[in-house]
Residue, then its C-alpha position, 0 to 999 in steps of 0.5 A: x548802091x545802084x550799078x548807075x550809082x556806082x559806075x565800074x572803076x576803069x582803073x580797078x586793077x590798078x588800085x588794087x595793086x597799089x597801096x591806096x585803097x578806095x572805100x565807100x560808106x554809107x551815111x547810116x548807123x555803123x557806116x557800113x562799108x558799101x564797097x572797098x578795093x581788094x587790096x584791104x588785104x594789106x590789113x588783113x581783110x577782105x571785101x566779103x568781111x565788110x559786105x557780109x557785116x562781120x566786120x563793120x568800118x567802127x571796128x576797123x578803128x582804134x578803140x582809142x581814135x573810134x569816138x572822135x573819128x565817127x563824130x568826125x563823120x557826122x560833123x562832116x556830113x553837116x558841116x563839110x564837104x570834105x576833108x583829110x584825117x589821120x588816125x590809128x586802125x587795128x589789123x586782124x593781126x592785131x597790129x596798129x597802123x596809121x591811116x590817112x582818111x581822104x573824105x568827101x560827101x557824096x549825095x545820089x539820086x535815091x538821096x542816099x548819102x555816102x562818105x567816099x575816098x581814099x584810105x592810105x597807110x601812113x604808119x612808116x611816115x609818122x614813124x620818119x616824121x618823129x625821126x626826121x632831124x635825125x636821119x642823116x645821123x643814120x646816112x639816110x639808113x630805111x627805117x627798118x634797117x635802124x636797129x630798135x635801139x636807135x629808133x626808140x633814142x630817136x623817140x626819146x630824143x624827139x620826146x624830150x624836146x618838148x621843155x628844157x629838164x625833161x630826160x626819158x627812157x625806155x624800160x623793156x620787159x623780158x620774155x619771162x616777164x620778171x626783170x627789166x632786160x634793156x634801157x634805153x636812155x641817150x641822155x642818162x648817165x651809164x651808171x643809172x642805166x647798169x642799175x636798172x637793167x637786169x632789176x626784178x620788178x615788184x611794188x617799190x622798185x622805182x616808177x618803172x619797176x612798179x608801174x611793169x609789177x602792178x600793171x599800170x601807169x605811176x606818177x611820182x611828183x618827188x622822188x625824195x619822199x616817195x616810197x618807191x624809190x626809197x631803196x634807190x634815192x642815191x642811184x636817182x641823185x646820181x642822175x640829177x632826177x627828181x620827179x618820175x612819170x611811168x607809161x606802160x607800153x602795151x601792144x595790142x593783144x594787152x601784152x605789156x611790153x615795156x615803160x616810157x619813162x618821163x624824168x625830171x630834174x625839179x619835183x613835178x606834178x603832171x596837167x592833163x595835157x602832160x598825161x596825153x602826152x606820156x600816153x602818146x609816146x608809149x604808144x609810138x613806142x608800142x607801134x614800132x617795138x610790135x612792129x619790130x616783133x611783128x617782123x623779126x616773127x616773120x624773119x624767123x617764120x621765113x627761116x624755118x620754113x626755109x629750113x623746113x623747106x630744105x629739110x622736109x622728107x619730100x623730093x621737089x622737081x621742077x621741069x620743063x613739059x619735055x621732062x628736062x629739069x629745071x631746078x630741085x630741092x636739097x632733099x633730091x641732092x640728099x636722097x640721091x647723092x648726086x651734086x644739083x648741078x649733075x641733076x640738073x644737067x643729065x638726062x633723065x635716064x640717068x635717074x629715073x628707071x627706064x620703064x618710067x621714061x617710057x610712061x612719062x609721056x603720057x604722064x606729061x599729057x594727062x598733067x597738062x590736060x588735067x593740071x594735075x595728076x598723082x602716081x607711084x614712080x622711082x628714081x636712082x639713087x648714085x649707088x644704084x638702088x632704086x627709090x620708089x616714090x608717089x608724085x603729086x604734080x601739077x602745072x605751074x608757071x614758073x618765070x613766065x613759062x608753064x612748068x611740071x611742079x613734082x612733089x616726090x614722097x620716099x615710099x620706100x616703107x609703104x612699099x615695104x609695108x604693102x609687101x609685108x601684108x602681101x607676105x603675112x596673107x601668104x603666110x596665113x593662107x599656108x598655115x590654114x592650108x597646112x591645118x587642112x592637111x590632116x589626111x595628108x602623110x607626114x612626108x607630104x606635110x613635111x615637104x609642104x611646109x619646107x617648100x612654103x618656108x623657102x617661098x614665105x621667107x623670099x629664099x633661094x633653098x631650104x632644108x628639113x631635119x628632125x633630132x634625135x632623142x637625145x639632140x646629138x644628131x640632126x637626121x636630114x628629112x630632105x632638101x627643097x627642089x631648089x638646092x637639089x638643082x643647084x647642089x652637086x654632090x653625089x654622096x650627100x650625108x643625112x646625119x650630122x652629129x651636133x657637136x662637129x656640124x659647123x653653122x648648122x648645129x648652132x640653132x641646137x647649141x645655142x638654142x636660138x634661130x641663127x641668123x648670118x646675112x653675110x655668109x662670106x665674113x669669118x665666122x668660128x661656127x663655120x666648118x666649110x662645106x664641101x665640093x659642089x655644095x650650094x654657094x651661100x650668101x646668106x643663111x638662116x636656120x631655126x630650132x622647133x621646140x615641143x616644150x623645152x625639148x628641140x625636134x626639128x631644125x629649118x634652114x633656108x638661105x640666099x634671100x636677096x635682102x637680109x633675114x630679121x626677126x620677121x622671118x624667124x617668127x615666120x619659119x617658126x609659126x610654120x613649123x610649130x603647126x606642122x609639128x602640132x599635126x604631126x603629134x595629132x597624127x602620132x596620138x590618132x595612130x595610137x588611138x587606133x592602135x589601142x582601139x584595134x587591141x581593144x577589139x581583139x580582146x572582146x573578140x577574145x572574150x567573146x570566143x571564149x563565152x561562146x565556147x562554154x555556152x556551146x558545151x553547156x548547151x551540147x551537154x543538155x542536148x544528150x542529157x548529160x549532168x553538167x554538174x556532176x560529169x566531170x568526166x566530159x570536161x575536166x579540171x585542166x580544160x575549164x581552168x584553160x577557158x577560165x584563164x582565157x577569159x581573164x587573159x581576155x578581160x586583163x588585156x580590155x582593161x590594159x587598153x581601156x586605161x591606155x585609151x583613157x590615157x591617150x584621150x586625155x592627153x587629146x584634150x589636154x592638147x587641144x586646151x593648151x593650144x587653144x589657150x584654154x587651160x585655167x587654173x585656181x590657185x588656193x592653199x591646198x593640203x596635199x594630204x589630203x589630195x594624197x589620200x583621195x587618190x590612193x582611195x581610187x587606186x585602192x582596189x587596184x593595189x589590193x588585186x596586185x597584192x602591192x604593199x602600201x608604204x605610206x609616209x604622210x606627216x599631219x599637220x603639214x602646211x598647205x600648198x599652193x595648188x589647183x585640187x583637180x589638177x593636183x588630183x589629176x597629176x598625183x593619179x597619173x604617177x601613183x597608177x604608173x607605180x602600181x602597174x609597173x610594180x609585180x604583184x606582192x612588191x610594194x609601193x611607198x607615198x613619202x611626203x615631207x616639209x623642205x623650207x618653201x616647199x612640200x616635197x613628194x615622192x612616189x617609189x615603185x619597185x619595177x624594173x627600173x629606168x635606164x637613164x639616158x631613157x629618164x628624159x625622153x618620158x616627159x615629152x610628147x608622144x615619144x618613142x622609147x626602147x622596145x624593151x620597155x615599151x609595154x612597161x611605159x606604153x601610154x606613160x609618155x603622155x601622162x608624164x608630160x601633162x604632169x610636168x606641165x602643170x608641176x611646172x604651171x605650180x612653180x614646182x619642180x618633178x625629176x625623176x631616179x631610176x636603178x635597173x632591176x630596183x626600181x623607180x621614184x617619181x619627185x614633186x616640190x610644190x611652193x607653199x601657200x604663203x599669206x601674201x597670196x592672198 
């Protein structure tokens, strides 16, 4: 249409306030809708649907009401000028309402034709008009007050009036869809109604039972003969009926929701006209139970949102621009344990930090240049603790007045979260600093690490202490800058036995990090401490382990919030990389000891050489017969040089093997932190491995003069095992009998079946082993008793590798000893059993 066609609407503001809506169609194929008001909303649609022709006015009508309502159109344009009818639309929610269409034919100059009017909403009208002779019944009640009861007893009362005899029901569905849960039936006896409530539908079931089963409408002219109510002929004789006319009510997504029933009491067979008038009533039934839906949908949509609303996580403030409050949800009354009423009231200093009020300001100025604004703030809880939280405001009006909405979110684990990030970058960064470490001395690394300790752990103090070999005695390294300030004693003590120190031994008797987030509360672990020490609110203390050995101890306390698993994973990544540098540190220094060792012997051995090639060659220089002039260097003299030299060649090869052994357990160490270390596992003969090893230590046994005892049953079964690993563990034990055993002695290799296990035992007959010594041989780089530690120089680590990969085995290795008898070294590995494979 043309803008002259078609003048602006002075009133447009008002019509689209009201419930009339004004429409206008062109006369042309689908009648498209050329301009409509935008309170169509009421239906569900806006202008743009129709203009943009995705919904077109044919659409809008109700697929039953469409035929009649467009031949109504076109009789219209040829017959009349105007005229009202009423008929049925669907919503885009799928609901029906009635309309009333006010029409009149309207003729333009381009000689476009148009069908312009008015479209009311008339639903609630036809709805008053079936229950008019009724209402005072109700005291004038609205219709949405009358409960659906009473509204559909109307229907069926108004429904009745049409012939005497006449007697309908209403039949409801329940939610299942499996039984009939409610009929409605003014005019039937109770008795009928108790013996169809609560019947399961299915094929025979009277009309209505049937008619809800198959899913459509069932005519039953005589109910003495009919087969449906074969079963219920008495309950139907009870009532005085004898003829059943079954509508289903369907809403409008095709959901069945119930029948209307039409009885009789003479047998009856329905006309044409009888048909529409049973489908009318199911359908104004239809229209007010999906109604009633419709609205309790809603009333219980509005109830959860308003539980929702008052239950949601976020903070909701509603202020004045000079930040005075003017209302708050639940949630603010929650979170802050103040009454509304208190909020309400005070000042916002009250609840809010000072450096907020300070930049709220400035804040209210940016909402109200920008409508909105979003930033990180705090509010004060009743107790005294702070909430941070992140506002998202903006201006709104509220009761004719502009007003700051906030919408305040509890950030508290964000915050949290971000301070854990910072704090787990700080951890890397010390732990990548400690690697870096390597020229740095052991007490620089040790003082490093205790100071990172009580800064990553958000402490006040901290401590250092390593354990003695046997774990009775924690040997205090130092304390951290911070608790030697504080601290007041003059005679501080630096060895505590484990059994008498109070909280600080139960990392070591329990094995475990300790944690104590109230120092104050009686505890049986607590022995005091004494005059001037360190107040304590808190207290954390952690064991380091190399195997399954403790070395060190680390304590830190007073951190302002309570310690957790975080720190204790924390202090324990932080010491066991001190630890690691510590143990490369202890094999580089041995390394180059051994080395330097290494190098006086072939300092030696060369010596040696040069000394009998400067005799030799001194003795061709004055002619002399080197060969036959014994005189010049006797017996006694070239014995000496002989046994230097050996002295020489036995002490390269001593620090050959201590190196080989050393350089192994490098690399063994490297594997193993670095998660490299592989087995594979296969049935193994463990004869067989026994008798390549004591093949290359064959020559080694025979220069000793050592006289072999070897026990080796055939036959024996296999073990589960990894050769070269087996290999590797077998060669280090049998070689450590053969070097600690003297010359002419003997060493035994004894293996024998014992239920799921082979057992291996490796004897030598050296000095022995004390026994508070046997324990210390299987960990890393420890330092054992001078007096045998030329014997076991280098057998630490070896012992150590072999413990782990018995232990990698699922087997077993201890060792017995007796001073001046000697020494046997015990292995159990599990067999191989048919289920691993």
């Amino acid at each position: 249409m043309t803008e002259q066609a078609h003048p602006q609407i002075s009133m447009e503001s008002i019509i689209n306030n009201s419930p009339i809506i004004v429409i206008s169609r062109k006369v042309e194929k689908d009648f498209p809708v050329k301009y409509v008001s935008n309170n169509i909303w009421q239906f569900g649609y806006t202008p743009e649907d129709f203009y943009s022709g995705e919904v077109t006015y044919p659409d809008l009508i109700h697929p039953e009401d469409r035929k009649v309502v467009l031949k109504s159109f076109k009789y219209l344009n040829k017959q009349l000028s105007e005229f009202v009818q009423e008929y049925r639309i669907m919503t885009r929610f799928g609901e029906i309402r009635y309309i009333e269409d006010r029409v009149r034919i309207k003729t333009y100059d381009d000689k476009s034709v148009y069908l312009e009017g008015t479209i009311l909403d008339i639903t609630e009208r036809k709805h008053h008009e079936m229950i008019t002779d009724q209402r005072n019944s109700n005291d004038g009640k609205p219709l949405t007050e009358i409960s659906l009861g009473d509204v559909l007893g109307l229907l069926i009362t108004n429904a009745e009036r049409v012939r005497p005899g006449l007697t309908c029901a209403v039949m409801l569905l329940d939610r299942k869809k499996q039984h009939i849960c409610r009929v409605i039936a003014p005019n039937l006896p109770s008795s009928y109604k108790e013996a169809m409530e609560g019947l399961e539908i299915g094929y025979g079931v009277c009309s209505g039972g049937t008619a809800l089963y198959m899913g459509e409408r069932i005519i039953v002219d005589n109910i003495e003969e009919h087969p449906y109510w074969a079963l219920y002929r008495d309950v139907a004789k009870k009532a005085g009926i004898k003829a059943s006319w079954a509508e289903l009510i369907t809403a409008s997504t095709g959901e069945i929701l119930g029948v209307f029933i039409m009885y009789f009491d003479f047998p009856n067979k329905p006309k044409k006209a009888c048909y529409e008038y049973l489908k009318a009533n199911a359908d104004l039934a239809a229209i007010e139970i999906e109604h009633r839906i419709v609205n309790e949908t809603f009333r219980e949509s509005e109830h959860k949102f308003k539980t929702i609303f008052n239950n949601i996580n976020d903070q909701i403030y509603v202020s004045e621009l000079n930040g005075n409050l003017i209302d708050v949800n639940q949630v603010v009354v929650d979170n802050l344990g103040y009454s509304k009423e208190f909020i309400i009231k005070s000042s916002p200093l009250d609840i809010v930090p000072s450096w907020y009020v300070q930049r709220a300001s400035e804040l209210i100025k940016v909402i109200e240049k920008d409508n909105k604004a979003m930033y990180e703030a705090a509010a004060i809880r009743k107790d005294g603790s702070i909430i941070p939280l992140e506002i998202n405001a903006r201006m709104i009006n509220y009761n004719g007045k502009k007003t700051i909405l906030s919408v305040g979110r509890d950030i508290t684990e964000r915050k949290k979260a971000e301070k854990a990030k910072q704090l787990n970058e700080s951890r890397l960064e010390a732990l990548i600093k400690l690697n870096e470490m390597t020229t740095a001395s052991l007490d620089e690394i040790a003082e490093f690490v205790k100071e990172e300790a009580v800064r990553l752990t958000e402490s006040k103090l901290g401590y250092l202490a390593f354990m003695n070999a046997d774990e009775t005695d924690l040997i205090m390294h130092s304390w951290s800058n911070s608790a030697m300030t504080e601290c007041g004693i003059s005679d501080k003590q630096f060895i505590y036995p484990v059994e008498t120190t109070g909280l600080w031994g139960e990392a070591v008797k329990q094995r475990k990090a300790i944690i104590t987030n109230d120092y104050s509360a009686p505890s049986p672990w607590k022995k005091g401490y004494p005059e001037g020490h360190v107040k304590l609110t808190r207290h954390m203390n952690v064991p380091i382990f190399d195997g399954d050995h403790i070395v060190a101890v680390v304590g830190v306390g007073n951190k302002e919030e309570e310690y957790d698993e975080t720190d204790v994973r924390q202090l324990t990544l932080l010491m066991q990389g001190m630890w690691k540098i510590i143990q490369s540190k202890q094999l580089i220094g041995s390394l180059s000891k051994y080395s330097e060792e290494l190098s006086k012997a072939n300092n030696k051995l060369r010596s040696v050489n040069m000394m009998k090639e400067e005799f030799l060659e001194d003795s061709l220089k004055k002619g002399h017969d080197v060969l036959h002039d014994y005189d010049v260097l006797d017996d006694e003299t070239l014995n000496l040089l002989d046994d230097s030299q050996k002295e020489a060649i036995s002490s390269l090869l001593m620090n050959s093997e201590r190196l080989k052994l050393l350089i192994d357990a490098i690399l063994y160490s490297n594997k193993q932190q670095s998660g490299r270390m592989e087995y594979s596992f296969a049935p193994l003969s463990i004869g067989s491995v026994l008798s390549d090893v004591l093949l290359n230590q064959i020559l080694l046994i025979d220069e000793k003069e050592l006289e072999l005892e070897r026990d080796i049953p055939t036959g024996l079964p296999p073990v589960k095992g990894d050769k070269e690993k087996l290999e590797e563990t077998f060669l280090y034990l049998i070689h450590n009998a053969v070097t600690v055993t003297p010359k002419g002695n003997c060493i035994g290799v004894e293996v024998s079946d014992e239920g799921d296990n082979i057992h291996i035992s490796i004897k030598d007959t050296g000095k022995g082993i004390e026994k508070n010594l046997i324990p210390r041989l299987f960990y890393k780089m420890y330092q054992v008793d001078d007096t045998i530690s030329r014997m076991y120089q280098g057998l630490e680590s070896s012992l150590y590798i072999c413990k782990d990969t018995v232990v990698a085995h699922e087997g077993d290795i201890w060792i017995e000893s007796e001073v001046g008898k000697g020494s046997t070294f015990h292995v159990t590995l599990p067999k191989w059993t048919d289920s691993q494979n």
